[in-house]
N, CA and C atoms as a LAMMPS dump frame, in Angstrom:
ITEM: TIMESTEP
0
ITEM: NUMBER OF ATOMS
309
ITEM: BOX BOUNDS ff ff ff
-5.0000000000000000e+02 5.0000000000000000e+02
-5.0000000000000000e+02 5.0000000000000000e+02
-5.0000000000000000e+02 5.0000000000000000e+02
ITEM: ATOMS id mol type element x y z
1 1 1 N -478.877 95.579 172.808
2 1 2 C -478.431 96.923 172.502
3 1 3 C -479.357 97.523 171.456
4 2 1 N -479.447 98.706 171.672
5 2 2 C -480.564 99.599 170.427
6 2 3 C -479.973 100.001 169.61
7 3 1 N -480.501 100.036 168.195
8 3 2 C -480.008 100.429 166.949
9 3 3 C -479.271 101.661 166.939
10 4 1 N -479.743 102.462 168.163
11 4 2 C -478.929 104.045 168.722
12 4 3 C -477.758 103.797 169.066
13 5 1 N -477.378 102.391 169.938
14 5 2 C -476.008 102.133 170.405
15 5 3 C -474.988 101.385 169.597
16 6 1 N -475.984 100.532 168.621
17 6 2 C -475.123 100.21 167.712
18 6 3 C -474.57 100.849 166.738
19 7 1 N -475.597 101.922 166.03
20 7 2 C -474.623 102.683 165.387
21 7 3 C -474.019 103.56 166.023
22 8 1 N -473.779 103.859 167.178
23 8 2 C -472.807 104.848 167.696
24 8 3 C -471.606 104.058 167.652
25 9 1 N -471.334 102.545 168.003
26 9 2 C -470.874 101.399 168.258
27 9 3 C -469.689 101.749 166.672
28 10 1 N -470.543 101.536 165.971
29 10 2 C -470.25 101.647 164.28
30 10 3 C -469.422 103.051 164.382
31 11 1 N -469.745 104.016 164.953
32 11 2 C -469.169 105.169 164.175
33 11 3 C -467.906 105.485 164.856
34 12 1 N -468.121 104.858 166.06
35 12 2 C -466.667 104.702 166.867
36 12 3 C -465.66 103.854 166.078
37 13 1 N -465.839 102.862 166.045
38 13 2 C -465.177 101.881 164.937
39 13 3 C -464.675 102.63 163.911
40 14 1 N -465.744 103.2 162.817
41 14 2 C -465.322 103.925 161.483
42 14 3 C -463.829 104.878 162.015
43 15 1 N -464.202 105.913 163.011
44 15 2 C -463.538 106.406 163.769
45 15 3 C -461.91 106.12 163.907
46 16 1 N -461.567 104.588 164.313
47 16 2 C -460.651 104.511 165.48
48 16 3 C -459.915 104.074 164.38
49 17 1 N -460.742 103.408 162.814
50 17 2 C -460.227 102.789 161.837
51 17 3 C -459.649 104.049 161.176
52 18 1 N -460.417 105.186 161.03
53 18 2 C -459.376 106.115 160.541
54 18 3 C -457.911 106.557 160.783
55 19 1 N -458 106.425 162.312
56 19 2 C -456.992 107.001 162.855
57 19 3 C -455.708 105.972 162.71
58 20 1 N -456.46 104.85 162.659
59 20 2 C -454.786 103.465 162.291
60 20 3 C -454.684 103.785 161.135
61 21 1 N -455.362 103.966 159.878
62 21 2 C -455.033 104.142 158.246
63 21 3 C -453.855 105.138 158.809
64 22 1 N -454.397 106.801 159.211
65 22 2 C -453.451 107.616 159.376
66 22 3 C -452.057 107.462 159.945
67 23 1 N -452.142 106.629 160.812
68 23 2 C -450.88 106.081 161.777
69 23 3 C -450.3 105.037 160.63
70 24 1 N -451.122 104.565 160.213
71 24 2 C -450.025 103.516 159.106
72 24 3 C -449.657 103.818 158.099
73 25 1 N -450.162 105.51 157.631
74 25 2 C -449.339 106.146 156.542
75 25 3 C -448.02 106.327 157.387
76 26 1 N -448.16 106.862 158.187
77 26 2 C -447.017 107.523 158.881
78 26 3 C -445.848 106.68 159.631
79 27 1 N -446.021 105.336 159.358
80 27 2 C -445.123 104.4 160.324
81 27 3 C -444.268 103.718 158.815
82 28 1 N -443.353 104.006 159.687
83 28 2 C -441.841 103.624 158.19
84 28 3 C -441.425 102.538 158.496
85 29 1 N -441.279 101.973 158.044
86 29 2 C -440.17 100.257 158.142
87 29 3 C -439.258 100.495 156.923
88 30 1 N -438.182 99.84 157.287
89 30 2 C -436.99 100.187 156.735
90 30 3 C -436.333 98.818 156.638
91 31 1 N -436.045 98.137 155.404
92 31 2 C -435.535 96.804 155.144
93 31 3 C -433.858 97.462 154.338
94 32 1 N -433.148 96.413 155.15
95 32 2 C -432.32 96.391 154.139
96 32 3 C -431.561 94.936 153.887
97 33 1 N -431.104 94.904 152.717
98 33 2 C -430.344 93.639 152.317
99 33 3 C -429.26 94.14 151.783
100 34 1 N -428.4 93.426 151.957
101 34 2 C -426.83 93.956 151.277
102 34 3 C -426.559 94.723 149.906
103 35 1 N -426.109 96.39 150.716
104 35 2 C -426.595 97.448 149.159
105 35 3 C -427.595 97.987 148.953
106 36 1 N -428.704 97.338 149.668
107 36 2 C -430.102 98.13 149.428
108 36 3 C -430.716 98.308 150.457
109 37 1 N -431.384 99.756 150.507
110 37 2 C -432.294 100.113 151.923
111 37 3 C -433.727 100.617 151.272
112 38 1 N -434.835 99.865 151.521
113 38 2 C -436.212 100.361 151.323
114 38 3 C -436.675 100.994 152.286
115 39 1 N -437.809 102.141 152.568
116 39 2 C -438.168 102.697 153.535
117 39 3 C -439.418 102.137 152.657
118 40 1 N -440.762 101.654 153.586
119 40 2 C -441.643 101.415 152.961
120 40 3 C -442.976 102.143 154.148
121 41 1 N -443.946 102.312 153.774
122 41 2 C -444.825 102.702 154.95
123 41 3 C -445.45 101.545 155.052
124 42 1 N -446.213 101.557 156.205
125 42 2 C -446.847 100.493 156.967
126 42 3 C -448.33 99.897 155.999
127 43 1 N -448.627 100.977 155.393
128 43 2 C -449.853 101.238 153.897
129 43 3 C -448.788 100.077 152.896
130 44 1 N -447.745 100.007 152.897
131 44 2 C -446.877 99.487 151.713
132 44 3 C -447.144 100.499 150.894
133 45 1 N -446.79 101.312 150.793
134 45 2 C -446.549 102.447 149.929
135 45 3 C -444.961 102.227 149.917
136 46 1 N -444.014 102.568 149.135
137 46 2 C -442.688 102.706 148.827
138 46 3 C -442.371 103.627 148.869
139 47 1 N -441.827 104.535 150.352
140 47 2 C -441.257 105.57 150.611
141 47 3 C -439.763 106.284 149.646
142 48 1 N -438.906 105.583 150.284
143 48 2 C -437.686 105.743 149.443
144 48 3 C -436.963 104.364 148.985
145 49 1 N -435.875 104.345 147.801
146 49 2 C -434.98 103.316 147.636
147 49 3 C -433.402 104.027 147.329
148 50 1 N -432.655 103.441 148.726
149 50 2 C -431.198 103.107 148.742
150 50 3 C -430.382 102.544 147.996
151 51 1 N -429.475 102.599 147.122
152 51 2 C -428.542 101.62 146.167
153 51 3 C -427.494 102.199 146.571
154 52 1 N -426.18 101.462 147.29
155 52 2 C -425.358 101.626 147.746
156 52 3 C -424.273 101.754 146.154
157 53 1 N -423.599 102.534 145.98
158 53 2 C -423.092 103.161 144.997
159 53 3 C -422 101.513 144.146
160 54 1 N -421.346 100.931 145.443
161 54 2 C -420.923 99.465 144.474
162 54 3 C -421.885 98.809 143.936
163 55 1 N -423.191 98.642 144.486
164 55 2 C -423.946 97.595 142.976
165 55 3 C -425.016 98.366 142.234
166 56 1 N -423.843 99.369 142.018
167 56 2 C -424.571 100.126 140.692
168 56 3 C -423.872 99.665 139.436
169 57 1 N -422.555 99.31 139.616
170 57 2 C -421.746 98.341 138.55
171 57 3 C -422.683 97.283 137.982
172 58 1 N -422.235 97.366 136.633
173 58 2 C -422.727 95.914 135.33
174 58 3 C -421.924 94.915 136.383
175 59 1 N -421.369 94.438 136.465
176 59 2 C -421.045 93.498 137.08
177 59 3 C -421.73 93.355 138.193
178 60 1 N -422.288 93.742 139.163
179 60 2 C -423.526 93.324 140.079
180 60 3 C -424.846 93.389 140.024
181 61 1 N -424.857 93.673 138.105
182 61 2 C -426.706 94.151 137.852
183 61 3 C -427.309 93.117 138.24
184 62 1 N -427.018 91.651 138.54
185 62 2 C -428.065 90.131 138.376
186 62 3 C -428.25 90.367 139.964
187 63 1 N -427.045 91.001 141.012
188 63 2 C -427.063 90.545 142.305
189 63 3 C -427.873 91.691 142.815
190 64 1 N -428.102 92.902 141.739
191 64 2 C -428.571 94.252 142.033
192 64 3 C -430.156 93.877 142.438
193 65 1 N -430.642 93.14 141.364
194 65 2 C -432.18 92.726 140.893
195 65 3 C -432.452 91.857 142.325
196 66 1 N -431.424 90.394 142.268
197 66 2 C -432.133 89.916 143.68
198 66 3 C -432.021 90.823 144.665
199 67 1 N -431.07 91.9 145.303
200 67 2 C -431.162 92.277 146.054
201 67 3 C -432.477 93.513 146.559
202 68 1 N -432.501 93.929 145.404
203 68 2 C -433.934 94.644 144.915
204 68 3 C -435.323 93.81 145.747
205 69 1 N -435.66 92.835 144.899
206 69 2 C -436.285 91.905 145.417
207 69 3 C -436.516 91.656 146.611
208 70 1 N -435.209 91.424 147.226
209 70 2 C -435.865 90.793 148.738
210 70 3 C -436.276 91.944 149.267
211 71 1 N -435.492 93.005 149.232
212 71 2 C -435.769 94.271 149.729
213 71 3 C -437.155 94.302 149.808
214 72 1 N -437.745 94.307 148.798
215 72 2 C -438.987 94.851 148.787
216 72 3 C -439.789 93.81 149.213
217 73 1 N -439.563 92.524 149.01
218 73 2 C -440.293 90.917 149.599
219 73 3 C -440.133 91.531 151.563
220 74 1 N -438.861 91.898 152.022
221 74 2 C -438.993 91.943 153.325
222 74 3 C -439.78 93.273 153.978
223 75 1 N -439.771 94.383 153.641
224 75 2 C -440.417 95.546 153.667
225 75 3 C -441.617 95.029 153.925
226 76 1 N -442.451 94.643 152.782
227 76 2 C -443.649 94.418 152.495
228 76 3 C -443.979 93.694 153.781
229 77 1 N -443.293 92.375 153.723
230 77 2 C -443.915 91.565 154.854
231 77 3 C -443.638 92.291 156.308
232 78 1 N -442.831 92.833 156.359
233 78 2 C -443.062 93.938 157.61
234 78 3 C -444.006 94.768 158.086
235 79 1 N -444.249 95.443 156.928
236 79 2 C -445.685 96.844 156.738
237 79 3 C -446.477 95.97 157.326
238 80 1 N -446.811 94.518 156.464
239 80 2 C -448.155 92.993 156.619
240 80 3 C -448.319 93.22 158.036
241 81 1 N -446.839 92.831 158.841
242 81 2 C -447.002 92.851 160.53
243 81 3 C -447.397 93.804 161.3
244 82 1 N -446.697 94.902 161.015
245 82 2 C -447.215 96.319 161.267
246 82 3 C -448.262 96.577 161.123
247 83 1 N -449.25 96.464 159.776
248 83 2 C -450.583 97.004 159.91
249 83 3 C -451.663 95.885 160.933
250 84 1 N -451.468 94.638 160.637
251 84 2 C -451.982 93.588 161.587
252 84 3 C -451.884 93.547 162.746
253 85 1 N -451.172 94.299 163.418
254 85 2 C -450.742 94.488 164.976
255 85 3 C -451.867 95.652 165.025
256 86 1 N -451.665 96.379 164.421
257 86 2 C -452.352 97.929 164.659
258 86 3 C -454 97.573 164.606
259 87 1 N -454.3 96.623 163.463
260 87 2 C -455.883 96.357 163.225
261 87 3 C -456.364 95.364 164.32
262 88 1 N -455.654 94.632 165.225
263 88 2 C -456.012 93.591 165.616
264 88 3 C -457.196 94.072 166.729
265 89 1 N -456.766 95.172 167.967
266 89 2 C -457.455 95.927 168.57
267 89 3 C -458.888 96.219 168.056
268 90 1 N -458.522 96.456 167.291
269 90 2 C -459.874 97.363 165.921
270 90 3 C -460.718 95.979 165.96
271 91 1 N -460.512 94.961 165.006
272 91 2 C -460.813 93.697 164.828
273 91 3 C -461.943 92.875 166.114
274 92 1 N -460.936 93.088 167.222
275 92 2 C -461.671 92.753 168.831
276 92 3 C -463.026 93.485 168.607
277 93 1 N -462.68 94.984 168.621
278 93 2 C -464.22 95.846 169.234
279 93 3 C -465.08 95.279 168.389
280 94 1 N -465.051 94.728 166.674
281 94 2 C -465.975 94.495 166.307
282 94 3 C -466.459 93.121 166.371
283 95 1 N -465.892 92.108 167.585
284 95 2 C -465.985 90.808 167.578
285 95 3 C -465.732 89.668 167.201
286 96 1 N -464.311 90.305 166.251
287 96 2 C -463.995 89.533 165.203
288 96 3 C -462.393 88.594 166.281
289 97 1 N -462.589 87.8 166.055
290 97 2 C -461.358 86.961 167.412
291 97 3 C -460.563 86.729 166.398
292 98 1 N -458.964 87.16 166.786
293 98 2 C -458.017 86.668 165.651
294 98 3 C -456.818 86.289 166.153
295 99 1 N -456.923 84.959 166.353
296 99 2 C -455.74 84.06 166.962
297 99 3 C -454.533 84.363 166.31
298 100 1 N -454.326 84.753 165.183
299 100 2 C -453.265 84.535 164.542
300 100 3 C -452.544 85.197 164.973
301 101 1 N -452.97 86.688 165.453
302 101 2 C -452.094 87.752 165.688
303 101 3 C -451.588 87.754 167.133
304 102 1 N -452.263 87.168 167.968
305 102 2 C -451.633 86.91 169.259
306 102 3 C -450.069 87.389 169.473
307 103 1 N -449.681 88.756 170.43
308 103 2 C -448.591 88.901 170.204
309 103 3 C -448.047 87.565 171.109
């Protein structure tokens, strides 16, 4: 291939990579654990946070925090799947083989 096709090769790529960033601002995952709902974007950006009005009580502040926590532990690892599904395509064109993601 000529340096003409490869960087066209390249700019397609740059390209297709933009358009998943954009799509993975825009893709929401939504975790919840008992009392709490995260909306997180697929970027892991932290859209919104849910606190269901009972563990807003002192008496559920310790169960408030773990629940906090996972919330955001499961979100996150969601967005992880989400953006890895979306890049994997991307990943191929540039030759890069990635077993892991195998749906």
């Amino acid at each position: 291939m000529s340096i003409f096709g490869q960087a066209k090769d390249l700019y397609k790529l740059q390209k297709q990579a933009k358009e998943i960033k954009k799509k993975l601002k825009n893709l929401h995952i939504e975790a919840k654990v008992e009392g709490v709902i995260i909306l997180i974007s697929a970027e892991q950006e932290v859209i919104e946070v849910n606190i269901e009005e009972k563990m807003m009580k002192i008496e559920n502040r310790t169960k408030l925090q773990e629940q906090l926590k996972e919330a955001f532990n499961k979100g996150i690892k969601k967005s992880q799947e989400v953006a890895a599904n979306e890049m994997k395509d991307l990943m191929g064109g540039l030759g890069m083989d990635m077993p892991n993601l195998e749906s």
